[in-house]
C-alpha positions as CSV (number, residue, x, y, z in Angstrom):
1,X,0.0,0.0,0.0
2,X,1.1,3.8,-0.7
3,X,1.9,5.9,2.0
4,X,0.1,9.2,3.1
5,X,2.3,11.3,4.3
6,X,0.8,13.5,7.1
7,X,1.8,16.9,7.5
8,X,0.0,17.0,11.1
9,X,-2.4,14.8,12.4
10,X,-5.4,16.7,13.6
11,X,-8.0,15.6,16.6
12,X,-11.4,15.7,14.8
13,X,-14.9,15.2,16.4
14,X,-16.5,12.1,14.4
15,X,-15.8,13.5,11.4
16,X,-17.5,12.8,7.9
17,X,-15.2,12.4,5.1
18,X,-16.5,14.4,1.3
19,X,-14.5,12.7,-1.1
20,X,-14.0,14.3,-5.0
21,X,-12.6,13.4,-8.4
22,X,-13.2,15.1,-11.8
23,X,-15.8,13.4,-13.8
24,X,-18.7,15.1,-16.4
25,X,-19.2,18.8,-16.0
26,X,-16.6,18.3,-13.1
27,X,-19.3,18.4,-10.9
28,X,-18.5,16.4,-8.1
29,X,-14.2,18.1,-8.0
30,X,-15.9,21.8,-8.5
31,X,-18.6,21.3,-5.6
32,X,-15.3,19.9,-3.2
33,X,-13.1,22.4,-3.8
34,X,-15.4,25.0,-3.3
35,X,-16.3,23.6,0.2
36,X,-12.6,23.4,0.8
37,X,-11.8,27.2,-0.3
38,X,-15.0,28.6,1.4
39,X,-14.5,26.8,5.0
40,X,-10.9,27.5,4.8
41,X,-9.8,23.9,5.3
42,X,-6.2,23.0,6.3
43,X,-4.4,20.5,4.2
44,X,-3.3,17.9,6.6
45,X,-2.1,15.0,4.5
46,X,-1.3,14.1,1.1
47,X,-0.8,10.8,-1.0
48,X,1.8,10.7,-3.4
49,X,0.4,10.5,-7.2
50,X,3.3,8.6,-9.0
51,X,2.3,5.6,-7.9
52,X,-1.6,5.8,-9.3
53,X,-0.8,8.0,-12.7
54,X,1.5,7.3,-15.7
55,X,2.0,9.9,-18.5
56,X,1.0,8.9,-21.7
57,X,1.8,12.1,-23.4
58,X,3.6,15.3,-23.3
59,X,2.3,19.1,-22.6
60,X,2.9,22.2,-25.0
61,X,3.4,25.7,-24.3
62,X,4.0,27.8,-27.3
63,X,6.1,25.1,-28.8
64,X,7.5,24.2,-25.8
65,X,7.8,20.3,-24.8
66,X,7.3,19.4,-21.1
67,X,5.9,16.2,-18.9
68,X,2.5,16.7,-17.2
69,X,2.4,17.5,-13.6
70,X,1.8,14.3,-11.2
71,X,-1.5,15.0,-9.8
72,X,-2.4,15.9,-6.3
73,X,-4.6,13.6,-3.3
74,X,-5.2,15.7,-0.5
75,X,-6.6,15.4,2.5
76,X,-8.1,18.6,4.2
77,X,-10.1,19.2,8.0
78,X,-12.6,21.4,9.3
79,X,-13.6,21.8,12.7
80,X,-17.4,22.7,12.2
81,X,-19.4,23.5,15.5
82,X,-22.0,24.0,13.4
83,X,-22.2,21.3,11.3
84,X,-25.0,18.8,13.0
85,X,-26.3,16.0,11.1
86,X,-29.6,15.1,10.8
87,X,-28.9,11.2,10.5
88,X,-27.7,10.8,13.8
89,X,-28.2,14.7,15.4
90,X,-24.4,14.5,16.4
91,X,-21.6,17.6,16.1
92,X,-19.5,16.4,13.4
93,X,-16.1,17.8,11.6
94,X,-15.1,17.6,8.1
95,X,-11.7,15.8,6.5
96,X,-12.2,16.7,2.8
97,X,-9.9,14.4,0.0
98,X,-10.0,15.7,-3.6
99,X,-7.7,14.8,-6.2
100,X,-7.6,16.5,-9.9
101,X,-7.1,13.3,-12.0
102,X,-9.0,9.9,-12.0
103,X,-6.0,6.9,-10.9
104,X,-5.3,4.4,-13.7
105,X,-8.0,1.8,-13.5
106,X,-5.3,-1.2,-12.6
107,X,-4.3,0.6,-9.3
108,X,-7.7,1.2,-8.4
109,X,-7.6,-1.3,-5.3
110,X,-4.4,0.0,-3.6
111,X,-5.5,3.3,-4.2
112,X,-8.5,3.1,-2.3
113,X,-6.6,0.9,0.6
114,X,-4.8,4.0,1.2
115,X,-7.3,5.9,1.1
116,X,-9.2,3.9,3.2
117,X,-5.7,4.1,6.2
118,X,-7.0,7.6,6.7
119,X,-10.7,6.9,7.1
120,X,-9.8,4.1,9.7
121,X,-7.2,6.4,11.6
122,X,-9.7,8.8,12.4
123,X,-12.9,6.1,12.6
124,X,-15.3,7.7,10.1
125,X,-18.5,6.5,9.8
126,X,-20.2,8.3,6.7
127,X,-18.5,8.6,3.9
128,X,-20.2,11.3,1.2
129,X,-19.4,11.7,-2.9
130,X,-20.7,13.8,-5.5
131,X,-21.1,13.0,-9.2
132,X,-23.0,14.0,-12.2
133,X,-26.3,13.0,-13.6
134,X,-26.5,13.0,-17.6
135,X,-29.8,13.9,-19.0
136,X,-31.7,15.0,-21.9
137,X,-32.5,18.3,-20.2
138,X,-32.0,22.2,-20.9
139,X,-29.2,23.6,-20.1
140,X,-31.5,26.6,-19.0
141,X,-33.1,24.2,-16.6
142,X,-32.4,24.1,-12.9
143,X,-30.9,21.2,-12.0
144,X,-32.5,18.8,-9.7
145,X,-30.6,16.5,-7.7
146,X,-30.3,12.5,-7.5
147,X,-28.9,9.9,-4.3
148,X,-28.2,6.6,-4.0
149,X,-27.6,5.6,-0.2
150,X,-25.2,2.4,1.4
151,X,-28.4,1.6,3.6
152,X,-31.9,1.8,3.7
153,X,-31.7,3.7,6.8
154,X,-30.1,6.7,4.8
155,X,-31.9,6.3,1.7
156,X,-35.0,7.2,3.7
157,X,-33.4,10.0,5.1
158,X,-32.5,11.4,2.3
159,X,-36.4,10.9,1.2
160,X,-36.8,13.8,3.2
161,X,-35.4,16.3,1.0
162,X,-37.2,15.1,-2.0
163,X,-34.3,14.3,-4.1
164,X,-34.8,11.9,-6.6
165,X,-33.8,8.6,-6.2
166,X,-31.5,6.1,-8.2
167,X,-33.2,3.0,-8.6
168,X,-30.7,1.4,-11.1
169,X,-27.6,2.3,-13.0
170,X,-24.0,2.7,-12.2
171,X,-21.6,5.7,-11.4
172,X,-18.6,5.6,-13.5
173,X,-15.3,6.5,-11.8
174,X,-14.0,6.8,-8.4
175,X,-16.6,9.1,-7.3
176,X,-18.9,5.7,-7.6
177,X,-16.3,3.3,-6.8
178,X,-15.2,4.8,-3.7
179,X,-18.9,4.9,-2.3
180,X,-19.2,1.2,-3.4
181,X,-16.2,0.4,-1.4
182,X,-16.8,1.9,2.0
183,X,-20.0,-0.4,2.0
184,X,-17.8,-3.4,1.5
185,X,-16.4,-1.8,4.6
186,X,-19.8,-1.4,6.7
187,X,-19.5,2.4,6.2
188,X,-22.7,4.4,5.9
189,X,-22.6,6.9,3.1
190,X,-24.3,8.2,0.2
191,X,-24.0,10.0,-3.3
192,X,-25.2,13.0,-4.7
193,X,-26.1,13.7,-8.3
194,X,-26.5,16.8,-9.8
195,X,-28.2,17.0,-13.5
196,X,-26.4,18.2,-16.5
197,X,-27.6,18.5,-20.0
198,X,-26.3,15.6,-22.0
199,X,-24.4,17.8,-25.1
200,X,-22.6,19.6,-22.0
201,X,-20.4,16.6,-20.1
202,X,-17.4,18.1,-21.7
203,X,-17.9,21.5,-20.0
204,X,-17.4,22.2,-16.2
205,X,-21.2,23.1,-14.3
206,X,-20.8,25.0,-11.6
207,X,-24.9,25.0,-11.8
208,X,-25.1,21.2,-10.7
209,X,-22.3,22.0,-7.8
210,X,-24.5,24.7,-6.9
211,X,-27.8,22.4,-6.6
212,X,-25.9,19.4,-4.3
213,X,-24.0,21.5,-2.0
214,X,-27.8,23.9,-1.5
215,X,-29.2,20.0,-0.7
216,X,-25.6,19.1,1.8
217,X,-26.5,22.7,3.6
218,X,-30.1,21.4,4.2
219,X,-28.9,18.2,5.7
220,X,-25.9,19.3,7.7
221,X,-27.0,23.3,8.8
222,X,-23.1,24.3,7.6
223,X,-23.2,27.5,7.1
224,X,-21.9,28.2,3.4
225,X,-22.8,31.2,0.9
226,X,-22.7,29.7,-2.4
227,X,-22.9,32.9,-4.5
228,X,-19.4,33.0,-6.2
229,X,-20.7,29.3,-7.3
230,X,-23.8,30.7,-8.7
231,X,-22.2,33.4,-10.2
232,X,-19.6,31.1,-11.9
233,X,-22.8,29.0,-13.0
234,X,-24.2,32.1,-14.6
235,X,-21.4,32.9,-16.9
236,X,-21.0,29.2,-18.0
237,X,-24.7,29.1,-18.9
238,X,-24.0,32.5,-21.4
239,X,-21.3,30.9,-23.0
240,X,-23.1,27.6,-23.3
241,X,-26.5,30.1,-24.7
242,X,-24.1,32.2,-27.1
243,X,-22.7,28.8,-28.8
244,X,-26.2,27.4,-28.8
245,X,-27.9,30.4,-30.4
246,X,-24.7,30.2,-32.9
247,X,-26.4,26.4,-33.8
248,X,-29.3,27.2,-34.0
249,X,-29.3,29.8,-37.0
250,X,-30.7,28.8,-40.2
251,X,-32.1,25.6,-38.4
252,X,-35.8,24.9,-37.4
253,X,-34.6,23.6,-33.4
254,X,-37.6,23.6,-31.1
255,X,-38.2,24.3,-27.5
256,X,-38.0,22.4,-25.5
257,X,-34.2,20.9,-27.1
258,X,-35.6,17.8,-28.5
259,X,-32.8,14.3,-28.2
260,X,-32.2,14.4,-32.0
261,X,-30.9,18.0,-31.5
262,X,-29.5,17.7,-28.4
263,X,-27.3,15.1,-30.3
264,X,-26.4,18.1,-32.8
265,X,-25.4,20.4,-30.3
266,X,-23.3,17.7,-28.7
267,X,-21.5,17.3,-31.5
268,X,-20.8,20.7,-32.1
269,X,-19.9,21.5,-28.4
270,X,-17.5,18.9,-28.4
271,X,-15.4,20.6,-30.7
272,X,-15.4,23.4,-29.2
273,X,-14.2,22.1,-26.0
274,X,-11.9,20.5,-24.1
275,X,-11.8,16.7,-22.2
276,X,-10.4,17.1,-18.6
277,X,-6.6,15.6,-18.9
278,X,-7.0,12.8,-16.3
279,X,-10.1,11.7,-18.8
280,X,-7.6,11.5,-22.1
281,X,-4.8,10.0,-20.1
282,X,-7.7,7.2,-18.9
283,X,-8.1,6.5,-22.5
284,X,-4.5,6.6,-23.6
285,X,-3.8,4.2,-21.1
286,X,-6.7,2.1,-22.3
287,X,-5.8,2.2,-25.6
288,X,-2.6,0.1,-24.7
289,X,-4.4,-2.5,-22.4
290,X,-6.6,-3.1,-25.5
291,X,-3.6,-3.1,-28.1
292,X,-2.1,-6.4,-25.5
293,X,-5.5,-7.6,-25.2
294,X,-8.3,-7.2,-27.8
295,X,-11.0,-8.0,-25.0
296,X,-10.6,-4.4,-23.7
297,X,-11.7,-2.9,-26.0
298,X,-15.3,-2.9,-25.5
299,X,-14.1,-1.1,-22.1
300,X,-12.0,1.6,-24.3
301,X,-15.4,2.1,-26.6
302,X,-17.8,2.9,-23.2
303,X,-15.5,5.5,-22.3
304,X,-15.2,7.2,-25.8
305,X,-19.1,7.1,-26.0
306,X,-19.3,8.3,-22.5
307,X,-17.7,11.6,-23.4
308,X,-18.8,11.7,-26.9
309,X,-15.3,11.3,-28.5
310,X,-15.9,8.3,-30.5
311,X,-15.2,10.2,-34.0
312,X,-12.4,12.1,-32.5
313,X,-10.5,8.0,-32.2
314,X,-12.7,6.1,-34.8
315,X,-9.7,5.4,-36.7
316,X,-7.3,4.9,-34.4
317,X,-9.8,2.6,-32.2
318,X,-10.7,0.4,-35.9
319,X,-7.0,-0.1,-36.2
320,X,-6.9,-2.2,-33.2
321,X,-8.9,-4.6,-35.5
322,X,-6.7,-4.6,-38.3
323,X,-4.8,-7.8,-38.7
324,X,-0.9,-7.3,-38.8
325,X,0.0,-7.5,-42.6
326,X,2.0,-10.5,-43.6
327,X,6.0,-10.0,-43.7
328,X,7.7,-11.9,-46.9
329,X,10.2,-14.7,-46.4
């Protein structure tokens, strides 16, 4: 197992643990690091990324050649006074982990183990993750908010705030996995999931951060403003309205955005912008499991259709089934 190297070890009250990763619209990293910049939170500990990431390209800088940063895991506390929980009407602090890349799917399981070392060390008992919830919705549309629980005894709390629930599916990444994980371990937890518009997973929404930290206030009474979120949320939804007006000249696109043109603008969003870099790395990395071993490649397609990229690698992702041509004797 990795080692987390601790810059101090704090005395916490029962503390919860909000876990992040990017993912679509960044939802689930955005809403984390906003809680960690607005309850000034102390970095406390911190895992070391070379042992979870591997570089499968370079970065350029007007011209200029260089290897990609190794990304960050830390760990972060907040003593809340004010933070009582509704599950269990207890004081509880914070210890807040976010990380800006997903870890290489093969080191998942030590990952998480050392993740884990720090939930054990300080015995927390609820373990809460974000993530995003794709639909065929406006992106005008306030965003309502989705949970899946570890137990039925939080699902039905979470009833309470009439969020919608989950009933089937999966979430993709660690900001699933890790919630799957601490119920192997007998941890409560849940997840929440904020809606985006499915032609806008390639663009960060600040407006789905927005609507599951207003539903984490509710349940916990912290004490948060969100309105540098919203206002971040307000100048994403004029960029995403100026492009969308663009598309819609000289066509006959109806309102509400119907799933054939929601398709359309998907398209043309995403060549406008950018995948996050964990997200290409995860399918460089795939790329070469399926190049060793054809069977991984139906994993490699899921995650190009997941972010709409397909085209962007059809040919690359065909030549995997190209047979090697013969050599002559």
């Amino acid at each position: 197992m990795a080692e987390v190297k601790f810059i101090k070890k704090p005395k916490l009250y029962q503390p919860y643990l909000i876990a992040g990763w990017p993912g679509m619209g960044e939802v689930a990293f955005k809403a984390v690091n906003f809680l960690i910049e607005k309850l000034k939170a102390i970095e406390f500990a911190s895992i070391e990324g070379s042992d979870f990431y591997y570089p499968v390209g370079t970065q350029i800088n007007e011209g200029i050649l260089s290897l990609p940063n190794i990304p960050y895991n830390k760990f972060y506390y907040v003593k809340t006074p004010q933070l009582k929980s509704n599950f269990d009407l207890n004081r509880h602090d914070l210890i807040l982990f976010l990380s800006n890349a997903q870890p290489d799917v093969s080191k998942y399981e030590i990952y998480t183990e050392t993740i884990f070392s720090v939930v054990k060390y300080f015995k927390i008992k609820m373990v809460i993750c974000f993530a995003a919830m794709p639909l065929p919705i406006d992106h005008t549309e306030d965003p309502g908010v989705w949970f899946c629980a570890t137990s039925e005894k939080i699902k039905k709390e979470l009833l309470k705030y009439n969020l919608k629930m989950m009933s089937e599916g999966q979430i993709s990444g660690m900001n699933g996995l890790f919630l799957g994980i601490a119920k192997q371990k007998n941890l409560e937890g849940f997840c929440l999931l904020g809606e985006i518009p499915f032609y806008t997973i390639q663009i960060e929404n600040p407006k789905a951060s927005v609507a599951i930290l207003d539903v984490l206030i509710k349940m916990t009474n912290l004490s948060l403003d969100l309105q540098p979120l919203r206002e971040q949320a307000d100048f994403v939804e004029q960029q995403i309205e100026q492009l969308v007006d663009y598309l819609k000249l000289g066509t006959q696109f109806s309102s509400p955005i119907s799933e054939e043109e929601i398709e359309k603008i998907k398209k043309a969003l995403s060549q406008h912008t950018k995948l996050p870099e964990s997200v290409k790395q995860n399918i460089e990395k795939l790329f070469e499991q399926a190049k060793k071993d054809i069977s991984k490649a139906n994993i490699l397609k899921q995650e190009l259709d997941r972010w709409n990229v397909y085209k962007e690698y059809e040919d690359r992702f065909l030549d995997l089934f190209k047979k090697p041509k013969d050599k002559g004797n």
